[in-house]
N, C-alpha and C positions, 0 to 999 in steps of 0.2 A: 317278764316283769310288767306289770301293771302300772302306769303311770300317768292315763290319760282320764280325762271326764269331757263328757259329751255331752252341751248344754244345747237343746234345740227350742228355739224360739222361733212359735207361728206365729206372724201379726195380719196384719190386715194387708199388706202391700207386701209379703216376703215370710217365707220361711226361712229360716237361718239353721244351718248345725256348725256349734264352734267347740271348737278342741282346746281345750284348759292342761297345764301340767298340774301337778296338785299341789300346786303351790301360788295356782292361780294365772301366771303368763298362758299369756294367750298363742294359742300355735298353729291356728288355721280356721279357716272358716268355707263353707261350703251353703249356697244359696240358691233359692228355686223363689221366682215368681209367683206368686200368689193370685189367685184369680176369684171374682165374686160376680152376681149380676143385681145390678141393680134398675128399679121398675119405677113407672109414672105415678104408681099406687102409693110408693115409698117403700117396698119391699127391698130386702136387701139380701141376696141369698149364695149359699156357699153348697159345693156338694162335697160330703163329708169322703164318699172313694177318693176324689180328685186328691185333695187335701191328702191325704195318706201317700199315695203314689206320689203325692210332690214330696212330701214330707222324705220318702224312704229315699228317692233321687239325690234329695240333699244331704244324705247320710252316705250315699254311695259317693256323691262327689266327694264328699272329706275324705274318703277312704280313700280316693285316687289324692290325693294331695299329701295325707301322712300313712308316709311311711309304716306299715304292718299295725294299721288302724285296729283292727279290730283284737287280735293278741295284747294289745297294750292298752285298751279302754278299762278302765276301771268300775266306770259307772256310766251311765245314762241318765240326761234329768230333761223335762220339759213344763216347760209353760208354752202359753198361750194368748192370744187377745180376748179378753172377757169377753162379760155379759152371752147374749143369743143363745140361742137353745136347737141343741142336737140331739135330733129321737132317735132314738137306737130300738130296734123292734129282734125278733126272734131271727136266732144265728148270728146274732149280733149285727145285721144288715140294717141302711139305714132306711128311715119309714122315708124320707124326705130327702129335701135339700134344708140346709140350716139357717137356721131364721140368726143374722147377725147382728150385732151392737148397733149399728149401722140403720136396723128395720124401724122405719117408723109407725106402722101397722096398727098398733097396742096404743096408740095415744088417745081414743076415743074411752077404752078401759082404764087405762091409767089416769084418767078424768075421774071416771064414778069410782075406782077404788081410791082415790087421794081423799076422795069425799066420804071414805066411810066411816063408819064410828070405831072398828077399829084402827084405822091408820096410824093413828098417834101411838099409840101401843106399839104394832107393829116398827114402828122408827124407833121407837127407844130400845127394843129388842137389838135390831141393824143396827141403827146407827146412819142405814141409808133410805135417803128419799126415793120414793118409785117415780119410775122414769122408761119412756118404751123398749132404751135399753136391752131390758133385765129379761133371766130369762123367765120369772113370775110373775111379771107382768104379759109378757110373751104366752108363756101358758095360759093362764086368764084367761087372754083374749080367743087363743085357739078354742080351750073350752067355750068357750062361747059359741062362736061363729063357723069354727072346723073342730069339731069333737072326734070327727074319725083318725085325725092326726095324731091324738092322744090315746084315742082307742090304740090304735097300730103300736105304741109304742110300750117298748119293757123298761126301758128310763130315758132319762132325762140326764145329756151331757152339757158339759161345756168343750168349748173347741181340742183345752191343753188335753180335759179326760177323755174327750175321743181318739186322741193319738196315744195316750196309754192306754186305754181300749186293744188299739192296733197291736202295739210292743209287748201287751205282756196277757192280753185274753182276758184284763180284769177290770169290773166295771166299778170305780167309784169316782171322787171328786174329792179336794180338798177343802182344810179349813176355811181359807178365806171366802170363797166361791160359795160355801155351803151358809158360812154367817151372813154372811151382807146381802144375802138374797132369801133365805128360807131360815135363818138360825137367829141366835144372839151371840155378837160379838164377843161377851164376857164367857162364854162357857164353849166356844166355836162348834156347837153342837147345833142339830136342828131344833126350833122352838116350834112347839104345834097352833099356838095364838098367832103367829105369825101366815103361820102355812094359812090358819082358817081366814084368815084379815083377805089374804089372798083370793077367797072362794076355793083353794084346791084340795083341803082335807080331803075329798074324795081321789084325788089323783097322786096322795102321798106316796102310794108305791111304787111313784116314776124315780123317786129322788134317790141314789146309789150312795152306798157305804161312804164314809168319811174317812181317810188316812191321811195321816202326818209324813210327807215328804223324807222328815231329816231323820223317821224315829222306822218308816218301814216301806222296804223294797220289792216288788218283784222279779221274775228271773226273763228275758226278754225271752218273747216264745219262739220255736221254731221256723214256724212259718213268716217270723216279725226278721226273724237273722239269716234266712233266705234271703230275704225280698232288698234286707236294707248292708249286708256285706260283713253284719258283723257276727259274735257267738252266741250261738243260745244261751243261757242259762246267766248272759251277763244281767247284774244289778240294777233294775231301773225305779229310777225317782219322781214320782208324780210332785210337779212344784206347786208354787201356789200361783193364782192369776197374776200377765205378764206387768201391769201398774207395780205390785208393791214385788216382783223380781227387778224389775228395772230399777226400781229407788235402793234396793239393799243393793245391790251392786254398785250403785252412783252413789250411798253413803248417807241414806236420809236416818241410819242408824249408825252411830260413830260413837255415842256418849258426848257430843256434842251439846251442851243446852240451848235448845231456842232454836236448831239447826231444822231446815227446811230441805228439800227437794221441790224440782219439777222439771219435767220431763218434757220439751218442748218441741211435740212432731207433728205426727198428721192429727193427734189430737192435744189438748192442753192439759197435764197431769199434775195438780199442785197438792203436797202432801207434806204431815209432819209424824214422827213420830212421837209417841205417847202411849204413856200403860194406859191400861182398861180405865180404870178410875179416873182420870183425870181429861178425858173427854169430855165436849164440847157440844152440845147438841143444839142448834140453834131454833129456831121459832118457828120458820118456817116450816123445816123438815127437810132440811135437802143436805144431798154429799152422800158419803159414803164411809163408813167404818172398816178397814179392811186388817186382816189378821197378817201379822209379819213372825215369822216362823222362829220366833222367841219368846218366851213364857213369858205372855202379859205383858207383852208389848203390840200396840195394832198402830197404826196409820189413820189420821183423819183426814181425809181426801174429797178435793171438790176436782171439776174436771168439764173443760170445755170441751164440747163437741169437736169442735174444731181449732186448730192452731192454725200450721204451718198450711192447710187446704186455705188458708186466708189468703196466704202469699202465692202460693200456687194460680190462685182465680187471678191477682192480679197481673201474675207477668204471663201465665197464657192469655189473659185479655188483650196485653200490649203485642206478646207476638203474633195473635190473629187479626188485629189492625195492620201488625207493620208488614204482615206476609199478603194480605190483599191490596199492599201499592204494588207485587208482583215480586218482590225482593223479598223470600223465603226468610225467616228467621225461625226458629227451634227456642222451645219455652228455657231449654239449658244453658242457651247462648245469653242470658239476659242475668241471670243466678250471680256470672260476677260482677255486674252492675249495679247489686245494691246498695254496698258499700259508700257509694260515690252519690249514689241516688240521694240515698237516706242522708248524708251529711251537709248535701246544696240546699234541705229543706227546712224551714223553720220548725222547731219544735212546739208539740201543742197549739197550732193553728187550725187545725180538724179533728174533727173527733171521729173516731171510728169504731163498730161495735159490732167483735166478729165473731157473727152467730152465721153463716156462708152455708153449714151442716144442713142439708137438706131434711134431716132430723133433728129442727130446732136447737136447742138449750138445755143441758141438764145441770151445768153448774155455775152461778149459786144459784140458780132459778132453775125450773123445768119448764118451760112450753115449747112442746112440738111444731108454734108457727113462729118462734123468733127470726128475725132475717138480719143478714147484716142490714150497713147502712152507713153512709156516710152524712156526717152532721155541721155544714161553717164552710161549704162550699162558697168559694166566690171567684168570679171569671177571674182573676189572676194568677189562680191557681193552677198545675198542673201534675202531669204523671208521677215524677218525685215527692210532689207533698201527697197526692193521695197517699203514695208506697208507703210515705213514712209514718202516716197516720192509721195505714192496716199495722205495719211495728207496733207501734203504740197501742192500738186496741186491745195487741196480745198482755203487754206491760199492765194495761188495766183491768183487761181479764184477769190476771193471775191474781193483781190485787183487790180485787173483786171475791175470788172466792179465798183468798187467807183470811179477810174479812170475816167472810161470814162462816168459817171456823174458831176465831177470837184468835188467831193467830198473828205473832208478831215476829217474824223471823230472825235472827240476830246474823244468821249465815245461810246464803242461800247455795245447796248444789242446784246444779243445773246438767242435763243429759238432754239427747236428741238431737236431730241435723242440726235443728235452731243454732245450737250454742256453739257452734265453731262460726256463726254473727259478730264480727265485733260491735254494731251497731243494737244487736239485739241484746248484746251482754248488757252495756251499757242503758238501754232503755230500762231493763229487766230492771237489774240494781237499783238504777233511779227511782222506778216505780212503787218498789218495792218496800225502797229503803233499806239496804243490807248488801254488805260484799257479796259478791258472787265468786262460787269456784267451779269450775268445770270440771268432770272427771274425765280423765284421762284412760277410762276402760272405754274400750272401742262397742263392746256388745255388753251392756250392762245387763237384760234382760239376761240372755244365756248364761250371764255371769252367775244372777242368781242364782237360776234355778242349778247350777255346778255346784253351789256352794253347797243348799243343802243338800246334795249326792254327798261330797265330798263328810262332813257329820257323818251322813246315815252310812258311809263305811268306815266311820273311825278314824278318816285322816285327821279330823280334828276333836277334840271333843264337846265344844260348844261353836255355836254359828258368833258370839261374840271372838271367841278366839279366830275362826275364820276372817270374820269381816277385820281382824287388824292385819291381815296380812295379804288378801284380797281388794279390800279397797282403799284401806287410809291412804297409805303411801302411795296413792294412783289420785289424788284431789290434788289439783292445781294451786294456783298460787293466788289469792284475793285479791278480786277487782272493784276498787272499790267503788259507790255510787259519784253521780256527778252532781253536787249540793247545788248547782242553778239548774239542772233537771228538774231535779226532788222539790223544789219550791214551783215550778212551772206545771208538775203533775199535780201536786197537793193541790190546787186551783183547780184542776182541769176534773180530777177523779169524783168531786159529789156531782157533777154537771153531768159527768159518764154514768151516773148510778142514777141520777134523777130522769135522765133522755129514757135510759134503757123500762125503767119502770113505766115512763108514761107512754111507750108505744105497743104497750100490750094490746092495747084495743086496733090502735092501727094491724099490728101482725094477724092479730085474729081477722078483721076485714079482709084483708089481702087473700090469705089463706081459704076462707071460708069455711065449710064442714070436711070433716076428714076425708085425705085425697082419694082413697081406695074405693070406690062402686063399692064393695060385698058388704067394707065397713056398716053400708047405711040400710043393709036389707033387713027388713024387719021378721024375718020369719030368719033365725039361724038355721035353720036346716032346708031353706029353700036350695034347689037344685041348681040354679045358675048361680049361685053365692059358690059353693062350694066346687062346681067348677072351675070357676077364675081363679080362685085361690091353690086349687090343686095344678093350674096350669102355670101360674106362678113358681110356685115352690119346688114343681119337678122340669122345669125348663133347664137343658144341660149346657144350654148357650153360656159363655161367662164372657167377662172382659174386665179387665183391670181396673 
């Protein structure tokens, strides 16, 4: 009997494989470290074997945990961490190591195509602003500067379609990935004004068929159920990119009105749901349109580079001070001290703006030199009030980009480490202005992409029927804002949008011309351009 679904989520920091009943309870979970290398250039690279072999480990470990795994899987489903671009060349071998979300590399292109005459077109197509990100901007820039990368290549993945790649020998990509980057939102198809806005009409036959997750399956291939413990010929479901798995499983789709998500981890995910028509497309051009695997419903999503890397900087900063008076501290030892931290410190007495991503800013702004920064420093100040003003920066992040989606949330879910914060809950809400609930689904991400397996075998027959018994009754109970917060951030928030604006020219100084040597060689196909870059991208070194 069949009874189980296998949702695996690759992110940036962890692969996951978690075993669902089909009724949604969760019944195990199996994890493998993640590994990527990151360069002085801004490169940020991933190799697409490793990634598999990790991937298949974390399938094997679930199988050692449930009981006659593989006889009782039902389905197979996977997402992914977006954006970056993974060449896949002849035999399905990869040309490279994978250029991730992560690569800042493309910021110098993402300059002249933001400035071109079709840009604007191209965004009202998406829906999203280009940013180094993506992997069209990614392309661009190879064709530029490394054109042999693209010669080598027979398409063009993303991380989830490389590991369906793996599981079932079949090369495509779905809705969402395919709209907000080469297509239009409204028809989740590719649009070819789009593609050419890009400069890549000529490299359009990298980009792989488009399937619908919840409407078509393939059979996992032999050599995929060797490697990973389970049966050939089981059903697997390409998801869609892991942002809008994570929100449908944490519930940014409920039929809720005015209900929000965001996702607060190693980056900042803030989304709402909305049919096609009733989008939002702001002035600037920035965010993201993303498809949610329900007819004519998408997501409008902005997204900070960075979250929780905020908090992170901070308390390894404090344990590599306290570990050099010779008295060893550990960055984990300090995690349940912020609790205590954050509440000794005044509220709104610094300002803080956390752009920390070594890859600038992409939402509500795009520049690749934003830096954090702390703003109302004064000697009485110390390590608590910093902490509590990196808190805050996130709070005005978020409200930062619902902003500049026209977004007014009425209920906000919340997923990611972040939100088991009470401190952070409580900032969030304040900032925000809106209760807060948290979902109570441990792996929202694998949640999703379960769910649409679970459709595209008929356990359900619509993903709304799903999502009532999946994730409603797993939302927490409303927290609500603290009204002397909310009057303390309403003061603090245009001061946070006026600092960030006027220190453009500062970050640009700082930074200078783009960090990468090859970036600036004037001849693309000069010979030592192209080997740095090749030495880059196939270096097997990784580290966390």
């Amino acid at each position: 009997m069949t009874d189980i679904i296998i949702g695996i989520d690759a992110g940036t920091s962890v692969i996951k494989a978690v075993a669902f009943d089909l009724r949604g309870r969760q019944l195990g979970t199996s994890s493998v470290l993640n590994h990527y290398l990151s360069g002085a250039d801004g490169s940020a690279c991933q190799s697409l074997d490793q990634t598999w072999t990790d991937c298949a480990t974390a399938l094997c470990g679930l199988g050692e945990k449930i009981p006659d795994l593989a006889a009782r899987t039902a389905a197979v489903a996977v997402t992914a961490q977006g954006d970056g671009t993974w060449l896949v060349g002849a035999g399905n071998c990869p040309v490279s190591n994978a250029w991730l979300w992560l690569d800042a590399r493309a910021a110098p292109t993402v300059q002249d195509l933001a400035a071109g005459a079709l840009n604007r077109a191209r965004f009202e197509a998406t829906g999203t602003g280009l940013n180094t990100c993506q992997q069209g901007t990614q392309m661009a820039h190879m064709d530029r500067y490394a054109p042999h990368l693209l010669d080598g290549a027979e398409v063009a993945l993303h991380c989830k379609d490389w590991l369906y790649l793996c599981l079932t020998g079949e090369r495509a990509t779905d809705p969402s990935e395919a709209s907000f980057t080469f297509g239009n939102f409204r028809t989740r198809q590719y649009d070819d004004l789009v593609i050419e806005a890009l400069g890549l009409t000529h490299r359009r036959h990298l980009l792989p068929k488009i399937i619908d997750g919840t409407q078509i399956t393939h059979p996992l291939s032999a050599e995929a159920a060797a490697q990973t413990g389970l049966l050939g010929g089981t059903p697997v479901s390409l998801g869609y990119v892991d942002m809008v798995m994570t929100a449908l499983g944490a519930g940014v789709h409920t039929g809720t009105a005015g209900a929000a998500c965001s996702t607060i981890g190693s980056t900042g995910v803030h989304m709402q749901a909305k049919r096609s028509g009733d989008v939002h497309l702001n002035a600037e051009g920035t965010g993201y349109v993303i498809a949610l695997p329900v007819p004519d419903v998408v997501t409008q999503v902005q997204t900070n580079m960075a979250a929780t890397l905020n908090i992170d900087w901070a308390l390894r900063l404090a344990a590599d001070l306290m570990s050099d008076t010779g008295k060893p501290v550990d960055y984990s030892d300090l995690v349940g001290r912020i609790e205590g931290w954050v509440s000794r410190a005044k509220p709104g007495a610094i300002m803080y703006h956390p752009y920390i991503s070594e890859a600038g800013e992409r939402g509500p702004f795009v520049n690749a030199n934003a830096r954090a920064g702390f703003t109302g420093l004064a000697a009485h100040h110390r390590f608590p009030d910093m902490l509590r003003a990196v808190i805050e920066g996130l709070g005005m992040a978020a409200r930062d980009c619902y902003a500049a989606m026209d977004a007014d949330p009425t209920e906000l879910r919340i997923t990611g480490g972040a939100a088991r914060s009470n401190a952070l809950r409580q900032i969030l809400a304040s900032c925000i202005k809106a209760p807060v609930r948290v979902s109570q689904r441990e792996e929202a991400g694998a949640a999703g992409c379960a769910m649409m397996a679970a459709v595209a075998i008929g356990a359900y027959d619509t993903m709304d029927d799903c999502i009532a018994e999946w994730v409603t009754p797993l939302l927490g109970q409303a927290e609500q804002p603290d009204p002397e917060l909310s009057r303390i951030y309403d003061q603090v928030f245009p001061a946070y949008v006026s600092a960030r604006q006027s220190l453009r020219p500062v970050w640009d100084t700082l930074q200078g011309d783009p960090r990468a040597p090859w970036v600036n060689a004037t001849d693309p196909k000069d010979e030592h351009t192209e080997m740095t870059l090749d030495a880059t991208l196939l270096s097997e070194r990784s580290e966390p």
